[in-house]
C-alpha positions in Angstrom: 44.0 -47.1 21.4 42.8 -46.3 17.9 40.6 -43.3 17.3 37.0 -44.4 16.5 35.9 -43.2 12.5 33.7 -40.8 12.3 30.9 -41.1 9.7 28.6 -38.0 8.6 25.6 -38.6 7.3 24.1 -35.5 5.2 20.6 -36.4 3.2 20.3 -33.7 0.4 17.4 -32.4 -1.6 17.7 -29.1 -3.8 20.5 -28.2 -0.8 22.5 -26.9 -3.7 22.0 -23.2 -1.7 23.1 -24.7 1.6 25.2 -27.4 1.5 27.9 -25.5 0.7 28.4 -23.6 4.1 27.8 -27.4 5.9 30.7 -28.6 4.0 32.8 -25.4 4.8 32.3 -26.0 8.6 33.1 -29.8 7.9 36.0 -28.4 6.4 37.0 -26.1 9.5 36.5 -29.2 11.9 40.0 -29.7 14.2 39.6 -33.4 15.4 42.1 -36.4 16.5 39.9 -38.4 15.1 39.5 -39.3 11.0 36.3 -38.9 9.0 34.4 -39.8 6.4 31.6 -37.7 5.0 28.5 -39.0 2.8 26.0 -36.8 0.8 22.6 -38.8 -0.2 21.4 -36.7 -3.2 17.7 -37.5 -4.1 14.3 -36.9 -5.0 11.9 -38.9 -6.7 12.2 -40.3 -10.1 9.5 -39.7 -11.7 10.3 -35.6 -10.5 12.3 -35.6 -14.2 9.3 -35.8 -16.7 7.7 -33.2 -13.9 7.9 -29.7 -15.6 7.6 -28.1 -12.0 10.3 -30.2 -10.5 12.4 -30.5 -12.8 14.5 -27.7 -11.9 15.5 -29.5 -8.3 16.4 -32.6 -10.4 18.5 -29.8 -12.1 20.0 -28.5 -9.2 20.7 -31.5 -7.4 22.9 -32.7 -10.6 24.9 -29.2 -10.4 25.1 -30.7 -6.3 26.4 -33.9 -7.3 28.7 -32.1 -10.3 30.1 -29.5 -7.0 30.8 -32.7 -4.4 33.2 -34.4 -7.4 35.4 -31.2 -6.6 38.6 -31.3 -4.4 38.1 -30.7 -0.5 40.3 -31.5 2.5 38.3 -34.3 3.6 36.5 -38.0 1.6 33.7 -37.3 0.5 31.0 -40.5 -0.8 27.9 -39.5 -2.9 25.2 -41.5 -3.0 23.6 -41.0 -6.1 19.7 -41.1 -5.6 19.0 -38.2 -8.2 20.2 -39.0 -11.4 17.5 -40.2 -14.6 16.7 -43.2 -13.6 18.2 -43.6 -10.4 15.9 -41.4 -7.9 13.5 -42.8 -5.6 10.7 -44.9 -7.1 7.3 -45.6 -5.9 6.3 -45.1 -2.7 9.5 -45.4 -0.9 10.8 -41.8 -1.1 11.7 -39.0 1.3 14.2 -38.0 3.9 13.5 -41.1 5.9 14.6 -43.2 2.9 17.8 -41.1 2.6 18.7 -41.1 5.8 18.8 -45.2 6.1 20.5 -45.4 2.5 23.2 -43.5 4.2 22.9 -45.7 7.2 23.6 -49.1 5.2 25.7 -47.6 3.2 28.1 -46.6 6.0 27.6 -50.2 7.6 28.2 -52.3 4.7 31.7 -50.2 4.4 34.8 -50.8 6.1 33.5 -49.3 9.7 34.5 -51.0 12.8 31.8 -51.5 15.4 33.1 -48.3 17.9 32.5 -46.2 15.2 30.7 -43.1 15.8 27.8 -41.5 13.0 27.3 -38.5 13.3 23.6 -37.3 11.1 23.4 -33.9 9.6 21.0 -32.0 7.7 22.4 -30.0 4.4 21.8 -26.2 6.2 23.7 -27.1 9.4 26.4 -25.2 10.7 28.5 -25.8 14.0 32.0 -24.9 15.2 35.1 -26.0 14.6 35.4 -28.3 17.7 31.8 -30.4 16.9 33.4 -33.6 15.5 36.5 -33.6 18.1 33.6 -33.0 21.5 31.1 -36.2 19.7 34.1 -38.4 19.6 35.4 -37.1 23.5 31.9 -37.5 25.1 31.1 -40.8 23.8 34.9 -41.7 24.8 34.3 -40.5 28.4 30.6 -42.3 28.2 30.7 -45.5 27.3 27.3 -46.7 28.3 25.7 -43.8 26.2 24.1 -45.3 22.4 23.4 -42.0 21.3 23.5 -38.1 22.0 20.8 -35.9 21.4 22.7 -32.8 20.6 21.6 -29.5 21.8 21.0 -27.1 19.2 20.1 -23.4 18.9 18.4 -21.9 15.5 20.0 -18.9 14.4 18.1 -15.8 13.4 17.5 -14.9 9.9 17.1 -11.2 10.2 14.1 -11.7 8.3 11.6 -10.9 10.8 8.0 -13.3 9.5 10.7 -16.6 9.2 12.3 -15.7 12.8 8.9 -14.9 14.5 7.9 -18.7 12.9 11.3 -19.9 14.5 11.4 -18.8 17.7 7.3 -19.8 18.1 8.5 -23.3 17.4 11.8 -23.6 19.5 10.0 -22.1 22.7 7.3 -24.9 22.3 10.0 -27.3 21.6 11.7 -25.9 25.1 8.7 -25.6 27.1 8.1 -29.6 26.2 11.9 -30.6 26.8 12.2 -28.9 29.8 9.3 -30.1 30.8 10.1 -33.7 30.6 13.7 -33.1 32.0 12.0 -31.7 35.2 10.0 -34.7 35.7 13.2 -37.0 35.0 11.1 -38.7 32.3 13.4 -41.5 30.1 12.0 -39.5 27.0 13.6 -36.0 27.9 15.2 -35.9 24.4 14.4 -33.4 21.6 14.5 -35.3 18.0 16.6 -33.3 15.2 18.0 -35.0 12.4 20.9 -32.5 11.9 21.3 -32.9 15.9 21.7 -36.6 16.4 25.1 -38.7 17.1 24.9 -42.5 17.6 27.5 -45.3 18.2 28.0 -48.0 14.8 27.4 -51.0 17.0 23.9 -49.4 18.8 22.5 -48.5 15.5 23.4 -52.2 14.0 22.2 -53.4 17.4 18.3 -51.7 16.6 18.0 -52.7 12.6 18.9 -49.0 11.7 17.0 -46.3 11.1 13.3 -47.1 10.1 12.3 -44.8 7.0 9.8 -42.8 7.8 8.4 -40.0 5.8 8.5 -37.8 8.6 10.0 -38.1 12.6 12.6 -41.0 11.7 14.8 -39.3 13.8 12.1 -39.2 17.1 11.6 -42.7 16.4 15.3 -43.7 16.3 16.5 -42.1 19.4 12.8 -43.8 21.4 14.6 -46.9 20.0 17.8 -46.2 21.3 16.7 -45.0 24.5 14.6 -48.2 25.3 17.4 -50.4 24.8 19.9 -47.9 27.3 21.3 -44.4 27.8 20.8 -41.5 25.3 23.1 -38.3 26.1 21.5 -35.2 26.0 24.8 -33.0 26.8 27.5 -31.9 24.3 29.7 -29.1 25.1 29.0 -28.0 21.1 25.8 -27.5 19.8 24.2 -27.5 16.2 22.8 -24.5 15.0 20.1 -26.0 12.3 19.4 -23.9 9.6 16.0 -21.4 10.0 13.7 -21.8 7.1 10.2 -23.2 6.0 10.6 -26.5 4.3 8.5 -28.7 2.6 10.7 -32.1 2.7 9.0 -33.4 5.8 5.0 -34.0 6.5 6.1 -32.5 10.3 9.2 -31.0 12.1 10.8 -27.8 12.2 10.3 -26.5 8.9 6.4 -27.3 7.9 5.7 -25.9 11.3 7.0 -22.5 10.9 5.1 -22.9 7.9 1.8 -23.7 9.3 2.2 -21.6 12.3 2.8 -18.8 9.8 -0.2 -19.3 8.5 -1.7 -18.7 12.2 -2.3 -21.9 12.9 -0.4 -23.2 15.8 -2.6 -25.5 17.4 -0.4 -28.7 16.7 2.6 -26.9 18.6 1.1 -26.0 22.0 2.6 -24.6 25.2 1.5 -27.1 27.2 0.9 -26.7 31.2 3.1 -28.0 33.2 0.3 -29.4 35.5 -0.2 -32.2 32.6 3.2 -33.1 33.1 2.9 -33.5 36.7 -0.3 -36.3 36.1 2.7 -38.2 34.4 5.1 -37.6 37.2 2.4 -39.0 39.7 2.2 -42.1 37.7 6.0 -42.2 37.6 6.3 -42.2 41.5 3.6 -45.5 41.7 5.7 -47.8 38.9 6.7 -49.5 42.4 3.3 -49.7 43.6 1.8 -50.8 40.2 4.3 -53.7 39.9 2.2 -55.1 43.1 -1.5 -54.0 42.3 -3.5 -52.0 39.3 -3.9 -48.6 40.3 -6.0 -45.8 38.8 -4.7 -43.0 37.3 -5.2 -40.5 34.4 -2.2 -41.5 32.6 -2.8 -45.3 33.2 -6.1 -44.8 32.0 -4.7 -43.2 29.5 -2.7 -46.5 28.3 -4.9 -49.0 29.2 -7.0 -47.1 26.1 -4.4 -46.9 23.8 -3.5 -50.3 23.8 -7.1 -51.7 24.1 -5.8 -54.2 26.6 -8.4 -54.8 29.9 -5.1 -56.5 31.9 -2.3 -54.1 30.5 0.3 -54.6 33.3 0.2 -58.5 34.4 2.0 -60.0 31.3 4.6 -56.9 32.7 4.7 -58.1 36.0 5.0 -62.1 35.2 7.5 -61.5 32.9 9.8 -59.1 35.7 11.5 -61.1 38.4 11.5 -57.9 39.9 10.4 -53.8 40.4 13.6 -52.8 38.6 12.5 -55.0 35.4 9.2 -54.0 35.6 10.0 -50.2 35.6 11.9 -50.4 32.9 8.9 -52.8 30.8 6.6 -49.9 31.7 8.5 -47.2 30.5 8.7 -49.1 27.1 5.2 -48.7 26.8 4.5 -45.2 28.1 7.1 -44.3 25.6 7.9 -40.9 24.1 4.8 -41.6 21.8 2.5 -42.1 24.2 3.4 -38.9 26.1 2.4 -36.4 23.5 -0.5 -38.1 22.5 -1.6 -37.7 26.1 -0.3 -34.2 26.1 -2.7 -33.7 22.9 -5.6 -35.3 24.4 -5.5 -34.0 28.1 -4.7 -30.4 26.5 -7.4 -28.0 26.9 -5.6 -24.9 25.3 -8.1 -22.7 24.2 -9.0 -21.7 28.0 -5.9 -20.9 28.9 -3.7 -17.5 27.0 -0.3 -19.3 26.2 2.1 -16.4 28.4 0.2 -17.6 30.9 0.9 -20.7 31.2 4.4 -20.2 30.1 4.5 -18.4 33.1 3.5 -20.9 35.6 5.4 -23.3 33.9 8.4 -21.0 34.7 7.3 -20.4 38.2 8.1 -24.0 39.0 11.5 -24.8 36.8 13.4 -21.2 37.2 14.9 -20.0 40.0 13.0 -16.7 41.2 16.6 -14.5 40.3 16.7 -15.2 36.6 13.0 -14.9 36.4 12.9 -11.7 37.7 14.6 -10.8 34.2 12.2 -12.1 32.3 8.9 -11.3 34.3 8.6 -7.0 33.1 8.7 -8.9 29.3 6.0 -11.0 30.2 3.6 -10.2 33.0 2.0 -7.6 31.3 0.7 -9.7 28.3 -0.1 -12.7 30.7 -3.3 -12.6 29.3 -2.1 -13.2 25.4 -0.8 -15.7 23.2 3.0 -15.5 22.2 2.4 -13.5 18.8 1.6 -10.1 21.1 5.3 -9.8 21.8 8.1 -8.1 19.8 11.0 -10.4 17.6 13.2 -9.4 20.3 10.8 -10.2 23.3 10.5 -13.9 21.6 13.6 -14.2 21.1 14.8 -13.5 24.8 12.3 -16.0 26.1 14.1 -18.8 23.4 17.4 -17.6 24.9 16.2 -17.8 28.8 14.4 -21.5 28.2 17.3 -22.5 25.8 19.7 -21.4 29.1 17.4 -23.3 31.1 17.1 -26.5 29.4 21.0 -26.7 28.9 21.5 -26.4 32.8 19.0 -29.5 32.7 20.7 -31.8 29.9 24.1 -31.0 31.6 23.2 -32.8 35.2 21.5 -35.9 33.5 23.6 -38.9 34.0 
């Protein structure tokens, strides 16, 4: 049986700094199975007669100039930089990129059990990344996707690593979180951390380009129509900087929690999970009857519908199709904005509800390790404790969350 094609898809934007070391670990990759690799240069047009952006629209020519040069593997530019050829109007950003490459690596010669694997231009990984994408999807055929699991290096600089590891632990706290209630949205959205079958993303229209979270939004619409993987035996390790490419993600929010304002990236309780897993255990009951709680309250809101679940339930011959309907409307979405709204932060000193969120998904051994790091300042927010303290909770949640993703079917 043929190996399936593996298409990389790497949007760039003043990467000239970065890309580099991407393409070296592309380089180092030992895999049965052939590739392809396609950069997306860009940036808006109209960037050229701008006298402070003209020097990306510099850089990202020396980029295109660098990719003509000889390396062990094909690689395809797309050309979204040049005078005259960038982004024009409002249709412009790393969402755009991202389904440029898309279309472009449908409308080539790809078979439908090809794999595409998306990357960001400061992504590094080891040698056996490619080879353990093709392998899992091979041994899981009814997975669409994987959400890779990833780990941000440190930087040595100790502002941009604080900023980091602030971000990741909220990122954790919310995975984990959502793994522990066996929630159909348990994924974590990167787009250097993302693999996807051919035929699954033809199957959903592509990627839709958004200026920001195009990657969140594509895995919600691969989940709803089957399985996302969460588990890959190699991880990405995304690069660790502030950013301003995106409206939200990773790198504006280092940058904004810099600032000191994290208030957009909370650690939120687990007990606000738990009003979700309530819900989660009455789907059954709900298929028969309207019931009455905070998170169905929550919905019937959101969608400003007075009879939310009966079009549901007439169109479900049974409680299996009707679970599934439901969870397409309490999507990922809808969690985090009812996360944001039920969230009463401010009364509560972030440790301290990191620990109690601990207390219920650790085992009392390996939280004995972490407890003398973080009893004491129970009473604090995050930024009390040392680089090194922050960066052994990261480690103990990132531990935590990859015993989760590796038991989920």
């Amino acid at each position: 049986m043929p190996k399936p094609h593996l298409h990389i898809a790497i949007p760039a934007m003043d990467e000239l700094a970065f890309l580099p070391q991407t393409l070296d670990c592309i380089a180092q990759q030992v895999t049965h199975s052939p590739f392809t690799v396609y950069v997306c240069v860009n940036q808006p047009d109209e960037w050229w007669q701008d006298t402070e952006k003209i020097e990306i629209c510099e850089r990202n020519q020396q980029l295109i100039n660098l990719l003509k040069g000889e390396y062990p593997f094909k690689i395809e530019v797309l050309d979204y930089s040049s005078n005259g050829c960038g982004w024009k109007g409002k249709n412009f950003g790393v969402g755009w990129a991202r389904k440029r490459l898309f279309e472009h690596i449908f409308c080539s010669s790809c078979d439908e059990e090809d794999i595409l694997i998306s990357l960001d231009a400061d992504t590094t990984f080891e040698s056996n990344y490619f080879e353990s994408i093709a392998q899992n999807f091979q041994k899981h055929p009814m997975w669409h996707a994987i959400a890779v699991p990833y780990y941000h290096p440190l930087t040595h600089c100790d502002e941009l690593d604080r900023a980091m590891l602030r971000y990741e632990i909220y990122m954790r706290n919310y995975a984990i979180n959502l793994l522990h209630i066996e929630s159909p949205y348990s994924f974590t959205a990167l787009g250097s951390a993302i693999a996807a079958r051919v035929k699954s993303l033809k199957k959903i229209g592509g990627i839709t380009p958004l200026k920001s979270g195009e990657d969140f939004y594509l895995l919600q619409k691969l989940r709803k129509m089957g399985m996302v993987g969460l588990w890959n035996e190699a991880c990405v390790y995304p690069g660790t900087r502030y950013s301003h490419r995106v409206f939200f993600g990773t790198g504006p929010a280092m940058e904004k929690g810099n600032n000191g304002d994290w208030t957009s990236y909370p650690i939120y309780p687990h007990t606000l999970f738990q009003k979700i897993a309530e819900t989660y255990q009455l789907i059954d009951e709900l298929y028969l009857h309207d019931l009455d709680t905070p998170f169905l309250n929550f919905l019937q809101c959101q969608f400003k519908q007075h009879d939310l679940w009966q079009p549901l339930r007439d169109n479900a011959k049974d409680s299996s199709q009707f679970k599934r309907a439901f969870h397409e409307k309490a999507d990922g979405l809808r969690i985090l904005q009812f996360l944001k709204e039920e969230y009463k932060g401010e009364e509560i000193p972030e440790i301290s509800i990191l620990l109690e969120n601990l207390s219920v998904f650790a085992t009392k051994e390996k939280l004995q390790k972490l407890l003398p790091h973080l009893y004491p300042y129970k009473n604090h927010c995050l930024n009390v404790l040392t680089t090194s303290e922050m960066n052994e909770v990261r480690d103990f949640l990132f531990e935590e969350e990859m015993n989760y993703r590796k038991h989920v079917d």
